[in-house]
C-alpha positions in Angstrom: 15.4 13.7 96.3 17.0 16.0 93.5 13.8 18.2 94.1 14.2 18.1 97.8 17.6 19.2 97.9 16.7 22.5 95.4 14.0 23.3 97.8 15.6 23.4 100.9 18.7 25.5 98.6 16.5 28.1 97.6 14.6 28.3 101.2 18.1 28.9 102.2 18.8 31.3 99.6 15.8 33.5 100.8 16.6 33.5 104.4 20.1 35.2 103.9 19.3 37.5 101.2 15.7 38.5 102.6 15.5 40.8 105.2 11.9 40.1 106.2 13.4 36.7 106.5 15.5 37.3 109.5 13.6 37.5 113.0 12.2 41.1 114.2 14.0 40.7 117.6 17.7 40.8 115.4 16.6 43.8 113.8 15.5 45.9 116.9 19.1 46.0 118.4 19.7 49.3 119.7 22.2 51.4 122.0 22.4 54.3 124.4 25.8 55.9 125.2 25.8 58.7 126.9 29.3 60.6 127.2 30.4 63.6 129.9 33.3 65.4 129.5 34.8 68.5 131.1 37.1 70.8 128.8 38.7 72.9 131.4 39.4 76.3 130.3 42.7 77.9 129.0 44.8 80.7 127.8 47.6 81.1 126.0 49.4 84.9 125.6 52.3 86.6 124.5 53.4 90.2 124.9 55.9 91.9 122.6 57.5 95.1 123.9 60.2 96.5 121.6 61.3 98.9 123.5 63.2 98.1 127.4 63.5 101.7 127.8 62.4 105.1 127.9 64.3 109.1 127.7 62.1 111.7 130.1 62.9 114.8 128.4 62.4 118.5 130.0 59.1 118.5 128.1 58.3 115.3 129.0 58.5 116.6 132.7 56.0 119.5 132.3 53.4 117.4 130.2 53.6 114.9 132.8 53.5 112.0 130.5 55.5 110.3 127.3 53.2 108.4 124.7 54.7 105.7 123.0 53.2 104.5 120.1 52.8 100.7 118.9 54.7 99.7 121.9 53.2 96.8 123.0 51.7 93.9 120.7 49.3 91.0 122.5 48.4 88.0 121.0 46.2 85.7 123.2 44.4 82.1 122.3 42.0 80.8 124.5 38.7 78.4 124.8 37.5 81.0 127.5 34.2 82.8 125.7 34.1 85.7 128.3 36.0 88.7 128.4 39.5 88.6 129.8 40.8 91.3 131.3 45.1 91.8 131.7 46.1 93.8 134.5 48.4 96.2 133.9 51.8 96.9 136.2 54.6 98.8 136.5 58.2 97.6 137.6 58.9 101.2 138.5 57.5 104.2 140.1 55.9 105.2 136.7 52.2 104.3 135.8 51.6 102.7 132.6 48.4 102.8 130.8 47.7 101.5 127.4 44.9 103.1 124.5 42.1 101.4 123.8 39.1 102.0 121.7 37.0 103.5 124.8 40.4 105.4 125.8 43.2 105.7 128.4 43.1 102.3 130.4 45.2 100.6 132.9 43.6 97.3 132.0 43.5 95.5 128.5 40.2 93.4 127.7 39.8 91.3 125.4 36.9 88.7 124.3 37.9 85.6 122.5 36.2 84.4 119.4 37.4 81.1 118.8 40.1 78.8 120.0 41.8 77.9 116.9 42.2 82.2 116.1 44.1 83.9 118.2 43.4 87.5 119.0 46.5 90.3 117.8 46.7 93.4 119.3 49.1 96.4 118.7 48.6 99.2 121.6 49.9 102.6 122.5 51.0 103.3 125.5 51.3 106.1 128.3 53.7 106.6 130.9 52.6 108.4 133.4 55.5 110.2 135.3 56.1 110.3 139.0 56.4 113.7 140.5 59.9 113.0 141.4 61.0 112.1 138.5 64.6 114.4 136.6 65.7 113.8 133.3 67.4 110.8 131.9 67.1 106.9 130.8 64.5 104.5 132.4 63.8 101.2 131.9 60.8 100.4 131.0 59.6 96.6 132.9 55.7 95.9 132.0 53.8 93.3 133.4 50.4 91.9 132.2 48.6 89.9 134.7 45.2 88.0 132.9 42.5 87.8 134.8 39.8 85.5 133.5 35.9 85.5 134.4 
């Protein structure tokens, strides 16, 4: 009986600690999950303009224009892997344009690179004066409008 009751302890032994001891069904368990998601795109921008104003001197007049330098910076975050373009607009009779790397623009455009890094950008700008314009004080009201593809 002592015998009997080692044997049927060490049979027991094996099946737990054995693996070859434990039917192949158990072992074959298995899972497929499948998972959709959508990650909607998004943007997130700011726009600092130092200056609310402009002077239109007498030279300013004949050249047709005033440059202003470093007077806008752009930062922009976004998931969006295209190019973005901003739009560029006026709240007066003036046209703005900005300086880019190809040149004179009334659009900005910008790529982004990866969500968690957002994109700085420090631009010139160009007034372009209306023909009517006389000397004096403007304000200077810029918009940027992003238009995403």
């Amino acid at each position: 009986m002592r015998v009997a009751k080692f044997a049927v302890a060490g049979i027991l032994a094996l099946a737990t600690v054995q693996p070859w001891a434990v039917p192949a069904q158990a072992a074959s368990a298995g899972a497929v999950v499948r998972v959709q998601a959508t990650i909607r795109p998004w943007l997130k921008f700011s726009a600092t303009q130092p200056a609310s104003s402009y002077r239109v001197t007498a030279e300013d007049i004949r050249r047709g224009h005033i440059d202003l330098p470093q007077a806008i910076t752009i930062q922009v975050q976004t998931n969006i892997r295209e190019e973005i373009r901003f739009d560029i607009a006026s709240g007066g009779p003036e046209k703005i344009l900005f300086q880019t790397d190809s040149g004179l623009a009334d659009a900005v455009r910008l790529t982004g690179e990866h969500p968690a890094i957002p994109i700085t950008r420090v631009l010139d700008m160009r007034i372009v004066l209306p023909a009517d314009v006389r000397e004096g004080t403007y304000p200077l009201q810029v918009a940027l409008v992003p238009v995403a593809y």
